[in-house]
Each structure stands twice: as C-alpha cells, then as structure tokens.
PDB file with SEQRES, HELIX, SHEET and CRYST1 records, atoms N, CA, C and O in Angstrom:
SEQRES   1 A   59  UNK UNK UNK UNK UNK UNK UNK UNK UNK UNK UNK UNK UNK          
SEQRES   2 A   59  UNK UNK UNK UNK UNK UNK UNK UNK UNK UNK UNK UNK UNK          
SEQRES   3 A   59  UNK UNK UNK UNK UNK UNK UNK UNK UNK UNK UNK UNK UNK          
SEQRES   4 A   59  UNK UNK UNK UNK UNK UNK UNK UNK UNK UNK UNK UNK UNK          
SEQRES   5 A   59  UNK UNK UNK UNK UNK UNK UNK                                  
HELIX    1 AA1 UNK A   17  UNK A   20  1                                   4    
SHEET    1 AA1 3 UNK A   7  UNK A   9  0                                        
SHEET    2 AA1 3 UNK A  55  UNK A  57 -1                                        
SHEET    3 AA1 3 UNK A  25  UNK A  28 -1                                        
CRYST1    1.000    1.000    1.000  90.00  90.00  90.00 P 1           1          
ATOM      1  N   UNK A   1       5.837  17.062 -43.649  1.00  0.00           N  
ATOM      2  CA  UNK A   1       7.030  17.063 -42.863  1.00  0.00           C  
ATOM      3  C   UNK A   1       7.330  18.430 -42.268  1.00  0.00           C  
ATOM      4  O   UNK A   1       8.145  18.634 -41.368  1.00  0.00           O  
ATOM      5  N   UNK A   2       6.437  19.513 -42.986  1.00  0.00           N  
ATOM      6  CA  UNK A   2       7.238  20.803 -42.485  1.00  0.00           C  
ATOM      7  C   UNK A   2       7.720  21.821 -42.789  1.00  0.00           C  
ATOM      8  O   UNK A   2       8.183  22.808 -42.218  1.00  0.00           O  
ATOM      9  N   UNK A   3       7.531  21.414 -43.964  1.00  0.00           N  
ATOM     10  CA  UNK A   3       8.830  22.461 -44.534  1.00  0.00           C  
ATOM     11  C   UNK A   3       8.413  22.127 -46.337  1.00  0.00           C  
ATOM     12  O   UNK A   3       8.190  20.991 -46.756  1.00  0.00           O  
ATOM     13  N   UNK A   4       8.390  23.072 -46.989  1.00  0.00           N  
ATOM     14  CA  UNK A   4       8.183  23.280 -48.530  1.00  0.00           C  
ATOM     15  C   UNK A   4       8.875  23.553 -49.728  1.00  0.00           C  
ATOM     16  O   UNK A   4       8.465  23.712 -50.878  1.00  0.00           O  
ATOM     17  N   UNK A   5      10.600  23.590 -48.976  1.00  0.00           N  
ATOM     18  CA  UNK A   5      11.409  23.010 -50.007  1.00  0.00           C  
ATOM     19  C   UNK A   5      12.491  22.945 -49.316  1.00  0.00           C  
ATOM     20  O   UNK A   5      12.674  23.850 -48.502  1.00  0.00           O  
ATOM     21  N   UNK A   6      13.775  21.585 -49.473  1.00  0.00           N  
ATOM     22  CA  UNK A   6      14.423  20.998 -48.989  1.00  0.00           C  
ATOM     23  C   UNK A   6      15.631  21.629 -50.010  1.00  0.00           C  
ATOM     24  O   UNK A   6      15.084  21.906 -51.078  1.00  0.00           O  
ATOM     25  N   UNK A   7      16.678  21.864 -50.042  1.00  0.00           N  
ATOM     26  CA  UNK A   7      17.581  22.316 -50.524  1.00  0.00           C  
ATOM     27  C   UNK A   7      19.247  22.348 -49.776  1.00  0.00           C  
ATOM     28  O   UNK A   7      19.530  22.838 -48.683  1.00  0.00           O  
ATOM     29  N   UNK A   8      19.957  21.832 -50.514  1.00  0.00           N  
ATOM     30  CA  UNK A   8      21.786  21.873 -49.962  1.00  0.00           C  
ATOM     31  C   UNK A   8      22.354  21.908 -51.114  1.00  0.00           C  
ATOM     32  O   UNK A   8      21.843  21.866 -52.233  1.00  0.00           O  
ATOM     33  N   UNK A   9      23.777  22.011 -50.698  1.00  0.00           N  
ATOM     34  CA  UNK A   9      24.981  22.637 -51.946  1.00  0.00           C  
ATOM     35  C   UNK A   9      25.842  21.612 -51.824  1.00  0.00           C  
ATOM     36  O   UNK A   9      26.158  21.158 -50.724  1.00  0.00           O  
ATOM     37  N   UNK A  10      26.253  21.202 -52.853  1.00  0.00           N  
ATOM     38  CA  UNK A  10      27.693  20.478 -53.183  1.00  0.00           C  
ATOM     39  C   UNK A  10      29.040  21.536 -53.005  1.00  0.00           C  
ATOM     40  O   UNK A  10      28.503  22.591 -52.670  1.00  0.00           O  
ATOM     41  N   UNK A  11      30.219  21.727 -53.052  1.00  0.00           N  
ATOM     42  CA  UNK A  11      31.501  22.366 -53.733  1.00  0.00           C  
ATOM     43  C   UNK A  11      31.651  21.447 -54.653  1.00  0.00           C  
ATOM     44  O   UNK A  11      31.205  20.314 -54.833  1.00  0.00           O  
ATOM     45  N   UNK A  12      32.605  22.392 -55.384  1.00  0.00           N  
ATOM     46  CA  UNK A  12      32.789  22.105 -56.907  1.00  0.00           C  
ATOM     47  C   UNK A  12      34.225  21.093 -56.668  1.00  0.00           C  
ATOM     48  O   UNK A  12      35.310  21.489 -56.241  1.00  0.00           O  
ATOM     49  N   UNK A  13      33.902  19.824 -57.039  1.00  0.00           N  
ATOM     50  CA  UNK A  13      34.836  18.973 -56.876  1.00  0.00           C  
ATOM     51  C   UNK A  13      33.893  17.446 -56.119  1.00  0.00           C  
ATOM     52  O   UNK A  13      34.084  16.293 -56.505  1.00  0.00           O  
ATOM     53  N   UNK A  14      33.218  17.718 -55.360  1.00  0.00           N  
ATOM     54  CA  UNK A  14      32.337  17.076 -55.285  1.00  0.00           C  
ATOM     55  C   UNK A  14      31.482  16.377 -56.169  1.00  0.00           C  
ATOM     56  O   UNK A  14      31.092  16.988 -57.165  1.00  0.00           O  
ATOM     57  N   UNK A  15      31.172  15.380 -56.016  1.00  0.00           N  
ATOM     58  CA  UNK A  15      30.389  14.352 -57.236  1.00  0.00           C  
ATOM     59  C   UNK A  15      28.669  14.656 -57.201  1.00  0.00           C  
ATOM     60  O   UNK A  15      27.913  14.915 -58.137  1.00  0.00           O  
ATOM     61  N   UNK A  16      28.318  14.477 -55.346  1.00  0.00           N  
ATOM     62  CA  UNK A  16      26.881  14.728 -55.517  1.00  0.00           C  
ATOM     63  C   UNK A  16      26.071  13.436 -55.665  1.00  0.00           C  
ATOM     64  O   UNK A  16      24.850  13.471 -55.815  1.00  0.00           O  
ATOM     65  N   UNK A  17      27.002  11.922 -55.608  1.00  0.00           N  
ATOM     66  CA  UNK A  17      26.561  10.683 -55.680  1.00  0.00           C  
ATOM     67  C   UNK A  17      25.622  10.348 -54.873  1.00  0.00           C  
ATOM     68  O   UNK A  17      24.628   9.707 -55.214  1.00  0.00           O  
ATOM     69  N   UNK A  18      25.876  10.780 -53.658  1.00  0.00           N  
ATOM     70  CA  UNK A  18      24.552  10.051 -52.730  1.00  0.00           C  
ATOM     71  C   UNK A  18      22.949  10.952 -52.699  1.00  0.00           C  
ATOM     72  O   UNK A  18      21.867  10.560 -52.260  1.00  0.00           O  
ATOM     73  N   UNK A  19      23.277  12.138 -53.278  1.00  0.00           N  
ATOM     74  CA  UNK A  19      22.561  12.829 -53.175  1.00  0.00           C  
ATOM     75  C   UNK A  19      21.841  12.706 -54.748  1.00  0.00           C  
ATOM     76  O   UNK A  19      20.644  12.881 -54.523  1.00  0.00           O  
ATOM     77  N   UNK A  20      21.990  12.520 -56.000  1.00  0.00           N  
ATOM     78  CA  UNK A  20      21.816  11.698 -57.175  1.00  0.00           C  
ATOM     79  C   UNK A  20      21.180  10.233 -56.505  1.00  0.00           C  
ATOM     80  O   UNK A  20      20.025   9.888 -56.757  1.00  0.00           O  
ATOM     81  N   UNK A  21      21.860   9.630 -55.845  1.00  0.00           N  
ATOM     82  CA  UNK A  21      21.525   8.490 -55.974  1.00  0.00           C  
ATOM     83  C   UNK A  21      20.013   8.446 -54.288  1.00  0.00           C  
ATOM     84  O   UNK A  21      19.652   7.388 -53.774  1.00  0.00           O  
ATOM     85  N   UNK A  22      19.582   9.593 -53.931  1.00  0.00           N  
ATOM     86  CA  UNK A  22      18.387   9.383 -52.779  1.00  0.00           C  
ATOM     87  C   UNK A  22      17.531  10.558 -53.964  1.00  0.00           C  
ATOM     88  O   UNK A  22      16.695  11.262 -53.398  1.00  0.00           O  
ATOM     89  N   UNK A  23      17.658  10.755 -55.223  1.00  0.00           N  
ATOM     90  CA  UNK A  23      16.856  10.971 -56.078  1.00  0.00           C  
ATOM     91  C   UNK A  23      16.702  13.058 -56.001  1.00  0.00           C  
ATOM     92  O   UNK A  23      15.993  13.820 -56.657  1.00  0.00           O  
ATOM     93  N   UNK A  24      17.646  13.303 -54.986  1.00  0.00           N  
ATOM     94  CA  UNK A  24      17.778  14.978 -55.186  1.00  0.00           C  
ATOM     95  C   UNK A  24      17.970  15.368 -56.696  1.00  0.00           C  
ATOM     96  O   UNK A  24      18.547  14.701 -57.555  1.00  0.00           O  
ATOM     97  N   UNK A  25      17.466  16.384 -56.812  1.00  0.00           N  
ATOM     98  CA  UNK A  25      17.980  16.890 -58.743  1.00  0.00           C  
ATOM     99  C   UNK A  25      18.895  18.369 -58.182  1.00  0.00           C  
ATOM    100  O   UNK A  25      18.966  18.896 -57.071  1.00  0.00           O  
ATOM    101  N   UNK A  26      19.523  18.717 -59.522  1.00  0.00           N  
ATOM    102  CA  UNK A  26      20.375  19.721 -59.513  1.00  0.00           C  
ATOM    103  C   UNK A  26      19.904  21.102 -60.082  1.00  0.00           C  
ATOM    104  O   UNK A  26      20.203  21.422 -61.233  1.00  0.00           O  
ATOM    105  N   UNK A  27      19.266  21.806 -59.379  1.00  0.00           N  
ATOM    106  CA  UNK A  27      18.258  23.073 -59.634  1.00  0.00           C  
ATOM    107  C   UNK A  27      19.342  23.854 -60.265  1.00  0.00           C  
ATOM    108  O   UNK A  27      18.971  24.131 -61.405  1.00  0.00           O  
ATOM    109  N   UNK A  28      20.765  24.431 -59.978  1.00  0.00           N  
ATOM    110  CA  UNK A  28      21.317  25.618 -60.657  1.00  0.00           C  
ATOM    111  C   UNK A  28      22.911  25.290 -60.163  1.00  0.00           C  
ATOM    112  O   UNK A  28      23.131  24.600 -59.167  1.00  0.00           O  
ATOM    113  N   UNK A  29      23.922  25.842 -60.943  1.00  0.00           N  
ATOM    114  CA  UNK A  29      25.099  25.823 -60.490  1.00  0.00           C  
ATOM    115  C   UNK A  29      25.671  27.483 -59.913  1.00  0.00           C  
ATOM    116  O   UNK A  29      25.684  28.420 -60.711  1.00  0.00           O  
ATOM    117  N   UNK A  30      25.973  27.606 -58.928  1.00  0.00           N  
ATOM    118  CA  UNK A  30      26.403  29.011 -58.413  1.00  0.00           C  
ATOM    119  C   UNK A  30      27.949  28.876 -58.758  1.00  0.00           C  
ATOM    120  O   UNK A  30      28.756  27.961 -58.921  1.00  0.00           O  
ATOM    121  N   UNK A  31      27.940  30.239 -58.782  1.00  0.00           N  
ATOM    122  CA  UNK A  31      29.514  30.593 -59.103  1.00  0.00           C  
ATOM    123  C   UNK A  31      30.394  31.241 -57.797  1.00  0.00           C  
ATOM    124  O   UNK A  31      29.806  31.848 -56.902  1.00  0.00           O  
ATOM    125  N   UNK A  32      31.784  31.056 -57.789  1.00  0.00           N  
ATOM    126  CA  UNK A  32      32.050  31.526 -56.109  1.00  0.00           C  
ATOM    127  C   UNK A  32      31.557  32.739 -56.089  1.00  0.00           C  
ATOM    128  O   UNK A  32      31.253  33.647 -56.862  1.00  0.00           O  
ATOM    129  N   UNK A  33      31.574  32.354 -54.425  1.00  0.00           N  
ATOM    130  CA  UNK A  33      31.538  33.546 -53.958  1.00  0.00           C  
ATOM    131  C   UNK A  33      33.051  34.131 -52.933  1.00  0.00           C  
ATOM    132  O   UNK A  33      33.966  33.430 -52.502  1.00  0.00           O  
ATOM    133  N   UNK A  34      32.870  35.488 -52.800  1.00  0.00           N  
ATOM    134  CA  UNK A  34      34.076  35.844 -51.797  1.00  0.00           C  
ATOM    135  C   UNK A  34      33.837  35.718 -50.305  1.00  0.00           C  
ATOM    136  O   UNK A  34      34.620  36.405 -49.650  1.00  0.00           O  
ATOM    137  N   UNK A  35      32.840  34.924 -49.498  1.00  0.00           N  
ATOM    138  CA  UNK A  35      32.693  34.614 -48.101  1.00  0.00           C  
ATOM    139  C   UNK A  35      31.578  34.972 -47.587  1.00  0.00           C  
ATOM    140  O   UNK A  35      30.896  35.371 -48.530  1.00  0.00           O  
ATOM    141  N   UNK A  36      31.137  35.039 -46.859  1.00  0.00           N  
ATOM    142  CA  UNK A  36      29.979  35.265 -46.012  1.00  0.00           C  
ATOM    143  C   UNK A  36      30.159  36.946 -44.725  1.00  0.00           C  
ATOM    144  O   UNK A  36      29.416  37.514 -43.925  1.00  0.00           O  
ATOM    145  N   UNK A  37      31.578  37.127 -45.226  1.00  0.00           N  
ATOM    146  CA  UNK A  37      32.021  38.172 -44.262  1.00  0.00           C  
ATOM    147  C   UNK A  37      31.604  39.378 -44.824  1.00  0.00           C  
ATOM    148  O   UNK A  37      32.002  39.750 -45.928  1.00  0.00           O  
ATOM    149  N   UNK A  38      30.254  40.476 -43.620  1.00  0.00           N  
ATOM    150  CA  UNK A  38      30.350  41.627 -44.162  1.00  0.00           C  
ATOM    151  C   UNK A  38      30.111  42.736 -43.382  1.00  0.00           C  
ATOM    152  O   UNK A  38      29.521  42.169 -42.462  1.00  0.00           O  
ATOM    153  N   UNK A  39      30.135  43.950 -43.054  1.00  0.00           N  
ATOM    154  CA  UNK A  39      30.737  44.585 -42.016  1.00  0.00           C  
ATOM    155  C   UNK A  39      29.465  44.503 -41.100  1.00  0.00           C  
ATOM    156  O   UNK A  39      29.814  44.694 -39.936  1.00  0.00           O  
ATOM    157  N   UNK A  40      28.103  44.285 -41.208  1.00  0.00           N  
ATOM    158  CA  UNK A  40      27.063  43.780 -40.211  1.00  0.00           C  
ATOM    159  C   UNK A  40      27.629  42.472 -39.539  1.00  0.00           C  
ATOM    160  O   UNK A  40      27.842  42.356 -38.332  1.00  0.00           O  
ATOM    161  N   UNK A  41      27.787  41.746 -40.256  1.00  0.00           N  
ATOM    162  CA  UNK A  41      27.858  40.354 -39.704  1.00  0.00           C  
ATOM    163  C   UNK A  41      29.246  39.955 -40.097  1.00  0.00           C  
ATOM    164  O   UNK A  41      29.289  39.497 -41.239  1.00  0.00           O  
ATOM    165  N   UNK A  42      30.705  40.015 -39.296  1.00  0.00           N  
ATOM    166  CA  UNK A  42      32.036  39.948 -39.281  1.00  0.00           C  
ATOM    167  C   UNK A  42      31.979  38.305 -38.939  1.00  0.00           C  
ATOM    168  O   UNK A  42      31.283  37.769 -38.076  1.00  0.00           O  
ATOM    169  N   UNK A  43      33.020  37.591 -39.974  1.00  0.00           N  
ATOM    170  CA  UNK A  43      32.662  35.992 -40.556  1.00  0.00           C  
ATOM    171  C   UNK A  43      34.384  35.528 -40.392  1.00  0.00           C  
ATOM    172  O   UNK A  43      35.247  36.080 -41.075  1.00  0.00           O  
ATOM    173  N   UNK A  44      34.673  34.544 -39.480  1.00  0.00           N  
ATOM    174  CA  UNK A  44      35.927  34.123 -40.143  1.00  0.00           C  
ATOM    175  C   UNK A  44      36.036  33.334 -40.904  1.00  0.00           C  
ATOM    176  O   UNK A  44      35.439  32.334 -40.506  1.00  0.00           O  
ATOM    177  N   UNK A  45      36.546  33.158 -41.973  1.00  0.00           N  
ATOM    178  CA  UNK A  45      37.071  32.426 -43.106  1.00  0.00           C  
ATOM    179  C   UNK A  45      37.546  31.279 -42.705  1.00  0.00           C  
ATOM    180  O   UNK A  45      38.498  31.120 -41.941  1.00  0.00           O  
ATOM    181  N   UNK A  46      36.673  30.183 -43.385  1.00  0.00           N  
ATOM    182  CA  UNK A  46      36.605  28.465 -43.012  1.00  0.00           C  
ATOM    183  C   UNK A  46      37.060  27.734 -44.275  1.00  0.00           C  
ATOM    184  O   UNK A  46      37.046  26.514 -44.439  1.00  0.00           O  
ATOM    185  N   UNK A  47      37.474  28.686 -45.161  1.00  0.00           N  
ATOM    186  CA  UNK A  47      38.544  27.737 -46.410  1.00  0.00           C  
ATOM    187  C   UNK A  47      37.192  27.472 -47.334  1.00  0.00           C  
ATOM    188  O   UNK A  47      37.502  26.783 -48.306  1.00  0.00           O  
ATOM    189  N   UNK A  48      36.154  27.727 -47.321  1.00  0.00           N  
ATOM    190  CA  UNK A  48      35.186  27.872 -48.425  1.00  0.00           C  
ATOM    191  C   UNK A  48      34.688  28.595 -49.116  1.00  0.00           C  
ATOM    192  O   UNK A  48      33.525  28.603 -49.519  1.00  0.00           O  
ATOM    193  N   UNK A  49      35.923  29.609 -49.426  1.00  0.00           N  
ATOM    194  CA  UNK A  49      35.538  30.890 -50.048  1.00  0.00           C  
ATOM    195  C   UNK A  49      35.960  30.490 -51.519  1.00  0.00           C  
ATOM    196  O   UNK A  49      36.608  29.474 -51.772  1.00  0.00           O  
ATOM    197  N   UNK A  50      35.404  31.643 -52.711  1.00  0.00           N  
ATOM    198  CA  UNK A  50      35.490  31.462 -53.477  1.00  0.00           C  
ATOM    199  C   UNK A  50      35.946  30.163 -54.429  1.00  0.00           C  
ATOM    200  O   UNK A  50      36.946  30.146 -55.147  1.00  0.00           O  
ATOM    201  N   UNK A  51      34.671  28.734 -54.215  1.00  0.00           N  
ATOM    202  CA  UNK A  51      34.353  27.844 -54.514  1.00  0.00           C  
ATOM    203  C   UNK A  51      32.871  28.010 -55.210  1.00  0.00           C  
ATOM    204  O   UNK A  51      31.819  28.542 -54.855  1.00  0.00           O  
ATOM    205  N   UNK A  52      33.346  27.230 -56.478  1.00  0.00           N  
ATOM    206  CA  UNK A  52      31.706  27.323 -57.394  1.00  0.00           C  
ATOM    207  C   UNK A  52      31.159  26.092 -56.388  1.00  0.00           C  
ATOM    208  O   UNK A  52      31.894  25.362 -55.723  1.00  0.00           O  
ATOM    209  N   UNK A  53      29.499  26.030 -56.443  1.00  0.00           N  
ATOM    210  CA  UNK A  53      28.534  25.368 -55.506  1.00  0.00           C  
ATOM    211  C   UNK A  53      27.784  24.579 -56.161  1.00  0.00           C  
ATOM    212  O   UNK A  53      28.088  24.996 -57.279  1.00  0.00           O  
ATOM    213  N   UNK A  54      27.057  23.783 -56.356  1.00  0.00           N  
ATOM    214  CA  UNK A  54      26.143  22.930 -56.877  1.00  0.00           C  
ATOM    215  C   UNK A  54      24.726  23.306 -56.491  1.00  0.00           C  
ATOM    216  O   UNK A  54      24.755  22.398 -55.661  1.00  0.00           O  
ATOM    217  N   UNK A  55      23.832  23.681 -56.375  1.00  0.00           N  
ATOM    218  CA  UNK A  55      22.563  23.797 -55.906  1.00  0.00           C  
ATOM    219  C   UNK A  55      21.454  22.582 -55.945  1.00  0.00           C  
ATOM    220  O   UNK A  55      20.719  22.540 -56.932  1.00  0.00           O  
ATOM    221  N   UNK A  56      21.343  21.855 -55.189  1.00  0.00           N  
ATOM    222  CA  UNK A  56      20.460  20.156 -54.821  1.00  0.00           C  
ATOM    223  C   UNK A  56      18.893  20.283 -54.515  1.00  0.00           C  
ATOM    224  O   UNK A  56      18.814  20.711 -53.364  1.00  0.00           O  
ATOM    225  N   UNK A  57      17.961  20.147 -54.903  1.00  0.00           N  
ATOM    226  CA  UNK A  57      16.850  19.932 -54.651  1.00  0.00           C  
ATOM    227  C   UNK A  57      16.372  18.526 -53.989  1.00  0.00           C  
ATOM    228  O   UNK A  57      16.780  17.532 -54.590  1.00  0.00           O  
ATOM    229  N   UNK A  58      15.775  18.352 -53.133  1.00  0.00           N  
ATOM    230  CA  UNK A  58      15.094  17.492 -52.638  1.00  0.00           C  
ATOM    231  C   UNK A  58      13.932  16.878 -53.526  1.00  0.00           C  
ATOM    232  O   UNK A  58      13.366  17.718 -54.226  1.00  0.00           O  
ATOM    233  N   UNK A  59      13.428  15.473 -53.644  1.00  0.00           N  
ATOM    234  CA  UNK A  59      12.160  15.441 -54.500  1.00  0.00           C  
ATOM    235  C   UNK A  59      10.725  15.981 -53.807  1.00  0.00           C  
ATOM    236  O   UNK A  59       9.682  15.972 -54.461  1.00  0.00           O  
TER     237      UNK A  59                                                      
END                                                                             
C-alpha cells in the first residue's frame, strides 16, 4: 500500500470502538501535551491542548 506503519490518536475520553473493532491495537498511552505552538512554528490553539492521547496501530 505504501507506507510501513499506519498510526492515529484517540483523546482521552474517547472509547477507540471502531478503531478496536477494524482490529487497530493500542501501542502506548501519551500524556498531555501543552500544544503544538513554538516560536519556529507559531500554532493557534484548537482546544486540544493538554489532553492525554491514545496511540492506535494499524494491523
């Protein structure tokens, strides 16, 4: 297909059902973070800051 590893994130509150249920596994849980904003690359804040993440593997 392309590509040699498939990977996305849940937020914490999220279940992760459809993604459990098309057979993804759960590689690691991340802990928040404070944003993506940093003085190279200036980020506005989209309300997904400091949220723990789920880490999803593809099979």
């Amino acid at each position: 297909m392309g590509y040699s590893r498939l990977i996305t994130y849940t937020q914490d509150g999220e279940s992760g059902a459809s993604l459990r249920g098309a057979g993804w596994r759960i590689i690691a849980q991340r802990p928040p973070r404070g944003g993506w904003h940093c003085a190279s690359r200036p980020r506005t804040p989209r309300g997904t800051e400091n949220v723990a993440r789920t880490l999803w593997e593809a099979p």
